[in-house]
C-alpha distance (Angstrom), angle and dihedral (degrees) to the residues before:
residue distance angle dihedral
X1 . . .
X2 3.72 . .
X3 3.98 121.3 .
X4 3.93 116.8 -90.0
X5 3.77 130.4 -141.7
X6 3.16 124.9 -149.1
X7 3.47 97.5 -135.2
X8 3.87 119.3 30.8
X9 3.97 114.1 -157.8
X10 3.86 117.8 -135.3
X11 4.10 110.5 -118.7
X12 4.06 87.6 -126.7
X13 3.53 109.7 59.2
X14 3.86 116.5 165.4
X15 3.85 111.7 -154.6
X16 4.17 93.6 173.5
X17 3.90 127.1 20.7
X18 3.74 116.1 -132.8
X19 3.38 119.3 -123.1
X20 4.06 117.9 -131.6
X21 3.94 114.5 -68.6
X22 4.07 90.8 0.4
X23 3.47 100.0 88.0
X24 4.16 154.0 -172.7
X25 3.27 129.0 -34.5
X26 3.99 99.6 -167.6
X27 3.75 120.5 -161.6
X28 3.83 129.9 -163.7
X29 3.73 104.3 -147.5
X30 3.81 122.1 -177.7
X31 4.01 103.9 -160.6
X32 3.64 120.7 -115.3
X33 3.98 82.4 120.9
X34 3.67 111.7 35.8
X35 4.17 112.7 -107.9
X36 3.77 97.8 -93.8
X37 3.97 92.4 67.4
X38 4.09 78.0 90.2
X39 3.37 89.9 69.4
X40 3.52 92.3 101.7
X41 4.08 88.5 57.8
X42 3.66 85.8 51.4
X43 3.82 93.7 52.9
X44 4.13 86.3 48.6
X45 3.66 102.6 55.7
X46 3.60 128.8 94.9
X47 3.86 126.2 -84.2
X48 3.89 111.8 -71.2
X49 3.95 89.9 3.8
X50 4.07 99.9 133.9
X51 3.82 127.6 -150.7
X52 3.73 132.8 -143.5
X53 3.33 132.4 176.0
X54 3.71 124.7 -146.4
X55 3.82 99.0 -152.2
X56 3.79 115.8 -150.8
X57 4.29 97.6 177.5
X58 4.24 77.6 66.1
X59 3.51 88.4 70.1
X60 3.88 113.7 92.7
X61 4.07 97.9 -157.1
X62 3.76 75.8 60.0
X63 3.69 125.5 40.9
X64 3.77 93.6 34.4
X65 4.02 83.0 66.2
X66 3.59 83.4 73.7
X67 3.42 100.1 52.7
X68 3.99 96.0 48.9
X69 3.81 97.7 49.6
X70 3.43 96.3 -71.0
X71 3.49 102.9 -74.5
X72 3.66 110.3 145.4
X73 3.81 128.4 -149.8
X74 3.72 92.2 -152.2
X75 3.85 146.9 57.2
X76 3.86 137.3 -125.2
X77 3.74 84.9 -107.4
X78 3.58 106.9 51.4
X79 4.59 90.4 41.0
X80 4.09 74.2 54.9
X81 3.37 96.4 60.9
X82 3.88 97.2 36.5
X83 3.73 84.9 61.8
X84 3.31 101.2 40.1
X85 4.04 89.6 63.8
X86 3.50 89.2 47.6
X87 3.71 91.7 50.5
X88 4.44 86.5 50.3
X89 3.91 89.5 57.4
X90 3.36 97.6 51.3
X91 3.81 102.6 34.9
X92 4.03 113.2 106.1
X93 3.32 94.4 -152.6
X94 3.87 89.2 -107.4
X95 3.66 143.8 127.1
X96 3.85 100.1 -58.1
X97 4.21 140.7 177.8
X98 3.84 127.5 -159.1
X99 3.58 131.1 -146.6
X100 3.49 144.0 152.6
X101 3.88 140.8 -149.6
X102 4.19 120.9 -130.0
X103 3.66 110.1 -53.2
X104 4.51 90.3 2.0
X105 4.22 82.1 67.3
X106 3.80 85.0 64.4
X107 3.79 95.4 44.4
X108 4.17 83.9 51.0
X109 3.28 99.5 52.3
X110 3.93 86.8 54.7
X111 3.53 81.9 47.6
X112 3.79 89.1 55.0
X113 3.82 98.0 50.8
X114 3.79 87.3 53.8
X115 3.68 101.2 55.1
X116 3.22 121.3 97.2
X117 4.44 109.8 -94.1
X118 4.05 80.1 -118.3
X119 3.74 98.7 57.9
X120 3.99 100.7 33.1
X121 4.04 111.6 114.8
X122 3.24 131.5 -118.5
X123 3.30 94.6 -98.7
X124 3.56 147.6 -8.7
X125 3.75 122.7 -121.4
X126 3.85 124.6 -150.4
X127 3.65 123.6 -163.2
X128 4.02 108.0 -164.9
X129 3.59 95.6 -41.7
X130 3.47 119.0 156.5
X131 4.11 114.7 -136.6
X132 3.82 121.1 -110.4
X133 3.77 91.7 -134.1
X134 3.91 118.9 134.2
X135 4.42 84.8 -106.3
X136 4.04 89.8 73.8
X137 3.71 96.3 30.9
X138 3.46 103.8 121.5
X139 4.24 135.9 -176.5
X140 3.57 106.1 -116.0
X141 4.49 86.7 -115.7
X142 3.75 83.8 59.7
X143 4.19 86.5 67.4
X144 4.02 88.3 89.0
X145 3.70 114.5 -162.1
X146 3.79 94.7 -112.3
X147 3.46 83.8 55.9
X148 3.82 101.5 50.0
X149 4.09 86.6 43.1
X150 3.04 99.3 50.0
X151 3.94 90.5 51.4
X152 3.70 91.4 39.9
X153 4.12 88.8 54.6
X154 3.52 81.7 52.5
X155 3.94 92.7 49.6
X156 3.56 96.4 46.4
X157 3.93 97.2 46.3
X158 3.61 87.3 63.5
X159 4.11 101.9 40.5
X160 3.85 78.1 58.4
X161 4.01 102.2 46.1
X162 4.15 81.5 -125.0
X163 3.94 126.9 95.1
X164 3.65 123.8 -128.3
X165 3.35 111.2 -149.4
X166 3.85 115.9 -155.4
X167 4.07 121.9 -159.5
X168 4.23 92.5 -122.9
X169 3.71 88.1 -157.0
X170 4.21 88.1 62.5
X171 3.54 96.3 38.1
X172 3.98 86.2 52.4
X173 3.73 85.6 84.2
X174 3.65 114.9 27.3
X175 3.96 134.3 108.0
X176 3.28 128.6 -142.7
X177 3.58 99.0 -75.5
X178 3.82 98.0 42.2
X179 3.94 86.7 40.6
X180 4.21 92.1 54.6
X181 4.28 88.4 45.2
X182 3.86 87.7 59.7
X183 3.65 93.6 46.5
X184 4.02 90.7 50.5
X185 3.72 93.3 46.9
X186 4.04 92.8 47.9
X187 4.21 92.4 38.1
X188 4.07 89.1 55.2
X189 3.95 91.0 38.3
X190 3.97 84.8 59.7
X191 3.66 103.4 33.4
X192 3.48 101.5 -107.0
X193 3.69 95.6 113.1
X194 3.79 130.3 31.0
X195 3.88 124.1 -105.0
X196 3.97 90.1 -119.6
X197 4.29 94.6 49.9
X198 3.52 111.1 134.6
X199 3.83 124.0 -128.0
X200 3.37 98.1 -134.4
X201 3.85 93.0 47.0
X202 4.04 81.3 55.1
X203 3.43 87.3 47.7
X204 3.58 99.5 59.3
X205 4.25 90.1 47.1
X206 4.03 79.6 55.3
X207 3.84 97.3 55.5
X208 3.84 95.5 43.3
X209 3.70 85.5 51.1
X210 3.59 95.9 49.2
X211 3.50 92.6 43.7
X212 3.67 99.2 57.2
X213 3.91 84.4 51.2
X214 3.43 89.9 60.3
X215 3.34 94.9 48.8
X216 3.55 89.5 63.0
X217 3.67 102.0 44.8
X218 4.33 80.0 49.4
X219 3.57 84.9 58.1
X220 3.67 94.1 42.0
X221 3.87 102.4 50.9
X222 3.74 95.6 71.9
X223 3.62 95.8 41.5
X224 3.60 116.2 111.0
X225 4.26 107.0 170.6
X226 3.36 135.3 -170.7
X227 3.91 135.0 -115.6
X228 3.45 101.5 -66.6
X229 4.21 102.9 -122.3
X230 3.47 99.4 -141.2
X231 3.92 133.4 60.7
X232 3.61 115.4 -88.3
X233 3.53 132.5 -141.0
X234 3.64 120.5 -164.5
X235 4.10 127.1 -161.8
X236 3.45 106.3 -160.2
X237 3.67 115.6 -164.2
X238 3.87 122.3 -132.4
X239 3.95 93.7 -120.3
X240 3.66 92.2 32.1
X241 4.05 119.6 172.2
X242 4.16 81.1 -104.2
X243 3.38 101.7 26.8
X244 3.99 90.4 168.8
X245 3.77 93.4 68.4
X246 4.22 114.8 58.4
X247 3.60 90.2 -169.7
X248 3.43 98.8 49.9
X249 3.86 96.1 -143.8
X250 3.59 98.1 -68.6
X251 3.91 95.8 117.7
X252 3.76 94.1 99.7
X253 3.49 93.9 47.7
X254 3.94 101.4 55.8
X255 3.62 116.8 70.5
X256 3.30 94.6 158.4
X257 3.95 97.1 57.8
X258 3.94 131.9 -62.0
X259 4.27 112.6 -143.5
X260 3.62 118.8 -168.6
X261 3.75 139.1 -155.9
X262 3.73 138.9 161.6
X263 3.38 124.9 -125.0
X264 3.96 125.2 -159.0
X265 3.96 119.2 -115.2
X266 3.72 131.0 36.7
X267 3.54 137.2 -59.9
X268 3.83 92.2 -85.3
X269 3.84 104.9 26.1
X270 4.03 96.1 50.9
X271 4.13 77.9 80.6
X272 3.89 86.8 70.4
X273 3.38 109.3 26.3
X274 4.03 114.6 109.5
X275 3.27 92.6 -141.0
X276 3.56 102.3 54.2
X277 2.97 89.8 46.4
X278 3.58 99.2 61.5
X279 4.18 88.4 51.4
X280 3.88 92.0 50.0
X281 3.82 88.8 47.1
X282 3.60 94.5 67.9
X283 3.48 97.9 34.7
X284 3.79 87.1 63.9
X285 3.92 103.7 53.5
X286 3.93 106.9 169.3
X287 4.09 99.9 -122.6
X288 3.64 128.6 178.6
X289 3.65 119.5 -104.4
X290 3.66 113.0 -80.8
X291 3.80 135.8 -152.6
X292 3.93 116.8 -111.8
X293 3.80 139.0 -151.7
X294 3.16 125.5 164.2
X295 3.60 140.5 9.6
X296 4.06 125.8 -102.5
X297 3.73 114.5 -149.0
X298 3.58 106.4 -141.3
């Protein structure tokens, strides 16, 4: 029998009404953080700009995958095309912008190439997503614990509205165990854990976390998109997953134009951070849809 929640979010979730003629920002958002943690986005855009998030973790096929090991029932694809009708019943028929969060910009780009050329946006905005092309594909033993850690630190820091702040040098050479002590020690020294947390209780958030990244990079591996069809515009953040990389692999898959910027925080905290907010607020102006020709080559 597959795991239950106890409460089961709804795949549309409107955090700000539009008001006439202003229109949607739309936001693919793949859970880890529930759907309101864009709140902050919502607050940043302009008067009478809406936002909507298209929530992928509301998806059984999906988030049960990281709840049974993180073995998913599903492909990039087929979560593509799920959202996409979920994105037609709520669309207004409006000026509109797309994005996408971590692993949901991969799912909107799929979402992208199966739109119709006549309803595409102008654009499609990433937010620290990491491309799906065979460069970043990775076997799930290449996810090394200091890796996963230090993401997980990362993770948790956010969940709990207080960083945890790992020496990288330590973490260089820890497993698992080692890896999770360092994260207690620095969560309770910062308030984001209690003095009396368990380990294994941490442990346990760990493993759920880890398995809904590997769920992801399952879904990932046999991937193989297309050239996305619209411009792309990338937010970066300044402790990004890959911070060695600015582009974040997505070169190859934006023939019509890849634009850049850096945004301050962390891959999970530049969701609330006012001030990148403010950057990713103009970056994803709500346009109506425009006619094509030609590619660009970036």
């Amino acid at each position: 029998m597959p795991p239950r929640r106890s409460r089961v979010p709804l795949p549309v979730v409107r955090l700000r009404p539009s008001a006439a003629g202003s229109g949607t920002v739309y936001l693919v958002h793949p859970g880890a953080l529930a759907a309101g943690v864009h709140a902050t986005l919502a607050e940043a855009l302009p008067d009478g700009v809406g936002l909507t998030v298209l929530d992928l973790s509301a998806l059984p096929e999906y988030w049960e995958a990281a709840l049974t090991g993180g073995r998913a029932e599903t492909t990039v694809e087929a979560l593509a095309g799920r959202l996409l009708d979920e994105f037609t019943g709520a669309y207004d028929g409006g000026p509109y912008a797309l994005a996408g969060w971590s692993f949901g910009g991969v799912v909107a780009q799929a979402v992208v190439r199966q739109q119709p050329p006549a309803q595409r946006p102008a654009r499609l905005v990433l937010l620290d997503s990491i491309a799906p092309t065979e460069e970043y594909q990775q076997p799930d033993e290449a996810l090394l614990p200091p890796l996963l850690i230090g993401w997980f630190a990362m993770y948790l820091g956010a969940k709990r509205g207080r960083p945890v702040l790992l020496d990288p040098d330590r973490l260089a050479a820890c497993g698992v165990d080692d890896g999770l002590l360092l994260v207690l020690d620095a969560a309770v020294a910062s308030g984001a854990l209690a003095a009396d947390t368990p380990l294994p209780g941490l442990r346990k958030l760990y493993d759920t976390y880890v398995d809904g990244l590997l769920r992801n990079n399952r879904l990932t591996a046999p991937y193989r998109p297309r050239p996305t069809e619209v411009p792309l515009v990338l937010v970066a953040a300044e402790r990004s997953l890959i911070p060695d990389d600015p582009t974040l692999g997505w070169t190859p898959l934006a023939p019509y134009g890849l634009e850049v910027h850096r945004s301050p925080g962390d891959h999970y905290t530049m969701l609330t951070r006012p001030d990148a907010a403010e950057l990713i607020a103009r970056l994803v102006r709500p346009t109506p849809v425009p006619a094509r020709t030609g590619a660009k080559k970036v």
